[in-house]
C-alpha beads as a LAMMPS data file, in Angstrom:
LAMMPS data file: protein, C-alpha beads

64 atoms
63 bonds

1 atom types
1 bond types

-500.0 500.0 xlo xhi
-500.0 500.0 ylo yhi
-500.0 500.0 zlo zhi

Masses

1 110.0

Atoms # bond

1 1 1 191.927 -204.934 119.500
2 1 1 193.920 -205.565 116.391
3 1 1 192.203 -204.257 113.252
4 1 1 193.454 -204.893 109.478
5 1 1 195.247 -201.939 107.744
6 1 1 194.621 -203.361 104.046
7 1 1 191.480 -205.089 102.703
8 1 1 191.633 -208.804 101.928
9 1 1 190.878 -209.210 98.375
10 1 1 188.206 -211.894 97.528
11 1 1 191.197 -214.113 95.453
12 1 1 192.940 -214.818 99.240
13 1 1 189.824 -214.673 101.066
14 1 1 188.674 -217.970 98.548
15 1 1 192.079 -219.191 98.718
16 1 1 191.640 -219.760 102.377
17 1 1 188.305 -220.529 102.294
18 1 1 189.063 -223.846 99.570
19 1 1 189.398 -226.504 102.040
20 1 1 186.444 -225.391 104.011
21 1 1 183.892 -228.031 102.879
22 1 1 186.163 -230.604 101.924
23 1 1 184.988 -233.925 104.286
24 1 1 186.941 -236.753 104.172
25 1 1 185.678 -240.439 104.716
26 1 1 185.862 -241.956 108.500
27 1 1 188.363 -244.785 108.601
28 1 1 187.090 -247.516 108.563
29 1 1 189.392 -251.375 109.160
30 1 1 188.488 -254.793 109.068
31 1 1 187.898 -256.212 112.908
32 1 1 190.791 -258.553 113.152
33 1 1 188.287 -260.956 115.475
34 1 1 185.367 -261.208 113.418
35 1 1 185.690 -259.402 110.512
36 1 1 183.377 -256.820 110.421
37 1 1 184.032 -253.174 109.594
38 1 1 184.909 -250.595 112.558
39 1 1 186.105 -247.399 112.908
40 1 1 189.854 -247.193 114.085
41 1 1 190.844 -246.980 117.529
42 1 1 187.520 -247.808 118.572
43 1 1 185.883 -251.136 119.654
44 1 1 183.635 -253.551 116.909
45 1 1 180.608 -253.340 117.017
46 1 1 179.961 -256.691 116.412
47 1 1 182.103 -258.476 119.152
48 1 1 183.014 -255.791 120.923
49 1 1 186.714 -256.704 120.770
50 1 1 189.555 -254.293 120.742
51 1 1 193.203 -254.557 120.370
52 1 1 192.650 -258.944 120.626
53 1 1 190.402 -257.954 124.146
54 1 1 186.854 -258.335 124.983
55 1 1 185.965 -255.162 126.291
56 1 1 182.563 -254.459 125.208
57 1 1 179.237 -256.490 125.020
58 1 1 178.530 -257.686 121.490
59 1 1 175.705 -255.141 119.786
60 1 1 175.423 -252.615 122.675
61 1 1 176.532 -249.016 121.937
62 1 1 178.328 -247.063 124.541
63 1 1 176.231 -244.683 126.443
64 1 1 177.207 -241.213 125.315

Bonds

1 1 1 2
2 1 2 3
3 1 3 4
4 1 4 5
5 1 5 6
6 1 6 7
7 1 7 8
8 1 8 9
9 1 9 10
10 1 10 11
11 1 11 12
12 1 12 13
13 1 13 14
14 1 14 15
15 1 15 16
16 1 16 17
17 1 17 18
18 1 18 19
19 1 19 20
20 1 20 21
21 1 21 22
22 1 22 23
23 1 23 24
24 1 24 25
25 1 25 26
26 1 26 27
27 1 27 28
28 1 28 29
29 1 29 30
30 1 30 31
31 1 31 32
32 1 32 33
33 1 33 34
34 1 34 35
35 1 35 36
36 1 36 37
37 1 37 38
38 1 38 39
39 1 39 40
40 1 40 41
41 1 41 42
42 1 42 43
43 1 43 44
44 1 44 45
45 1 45 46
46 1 46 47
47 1 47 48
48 1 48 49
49 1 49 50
50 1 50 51
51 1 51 52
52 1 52 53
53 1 53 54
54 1 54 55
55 1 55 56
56 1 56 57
57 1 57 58
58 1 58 59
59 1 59 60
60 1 60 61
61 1 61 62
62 1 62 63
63 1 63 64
Protein backbone atom coordinates (compact mmCIF):
# COMPACT_ATOMS: atom_id res chain seq x y z
CA UNK A 1 0.00 0.00 0.00
CA UNK A 2 1.36 3.33 -1.06
CA UNK A 3 2.12 5.61 1.89
CA UNK A 4 3.21 9.48 1.61
CA UNK A 5 6.95 10.26 2.15
CA UNK A 6 6.33 14.13 2.98
CA UNK A 7 3.47 15.65 5.03
CA UNK A 8 0.82 17.68 3.23
CA UNK A 9 0.88 21.06 4.64
CA UNK A 10 -2.57 22.50 5.69
CA UNK A 11 -2.12 25.52 2.71
CA UNK A 12 -2.55 22.42 -0.13
CA UNK A 13 -4.64 20.34 1.96
CA UNK A 14 -7.32 23.71 1.93
CA UNK A 15 -6.36 24.34 -1.51
CA UNK A 16 -7.90 21.08 -2.48
CA UNK A 17 -10.40 21.08 -0.14
CA UNK A 18 -11.95 24.85 -1.67
CA UNK A 19 -14.42 23.51 -4.00
CA UNK A 20 -15.69 20.97 -1.59
CA UNK A 21 -18.96 22.68 -0.54
CA UNK A 22 -19.47 24.70 -3.42
CA UNK A 23 -23.30 23.54 -4.83
CA UNK A 24 -24.38 24.83 -7.82
CA UNK A 25 -28.13 25.48 -8.83
CA UNK A 26 -30.08 22.50 -10.82
CA UNK A 27 -30.90 23.66 -14.32
CA UNK A 28 -33.77 24.51 -14.67
CA UNK A 29 -35.62 25.54 -18.68
CA UNK A 30 -38.81 26.72 -19.66
CA UNK A 31 -41.14 23.58 -20.98
CA UNK A 32 -41.38 24.47 -24.60
CA UNK A 33 -45.24 22.88 -24.44
CA UNK A 34 -46.64 24.58 -21.62
CA UNK A 35 -44.37 26.69 -20.14
CA UNK A 36 -43.64 25.63 -16.92
CA UNK A 37 -40.21 25.20 -15.36
CA UNK A 38 -38.36 21.63 -15.59
CA UNK A 39 -35.24 20.32 -15.04
CA UNK A 40 -33.20 19.55 -18.31
CA UNK A 41 -33.25 16.37 -19.98
CA UNK A 42 -36.05 15.33 -18.00
CA UNK A 43 -39.85 15.31 -18.67
CA UNK A 44 -42.41 18.47 -17.29
CA UNK A 45 -44.00 17.98 -14.76
CA UNK A 46 -46.87 19.64 -15.77
CA UNK A 47 -47.68 17.94 -19.19
CA UNK A 48 -45.45 15.45 -19.07
CA UNK A 49 -44.01 16.30 -22.49
CA UNK A 50 -40.48 15.79 -23.57
CA UNK A 51 -38.51 16.61 -26.56
CA UNK A 52 -42.34 17.84 -28.42
CA UNK A 53 -43.66 13.98 -27.08
CA UNK A 54 -46.18 12.96 -24.63
CA UNK A 55 -44.50 10.54 -22.66
CA UNK A 56 -45.64 10.95 -19.23
CA UNK A 57 -49.10 11.48 -17.51
CA UNK A 58 -49.64 15.11 -16.55
CA UNK A 59 -48.86 15.51 -12.47
CA UNK A 60 -47.70 11.91 -11.77
CA UNK A 61 -44.07 11.46 -10.63
CA UNK A 62 -42.10 8.55 -11.83
CA UNK A 63 -41.86 5.72 -9.45
CA UNK A 64 -38.31 5.67 -8.16
Amino acid sequence: MAVPKKRKSPSRRDMRRAHHDRIDAPNVSACPACGAMRLSHHACPSCGSYRGRKIAKAGVPDAD
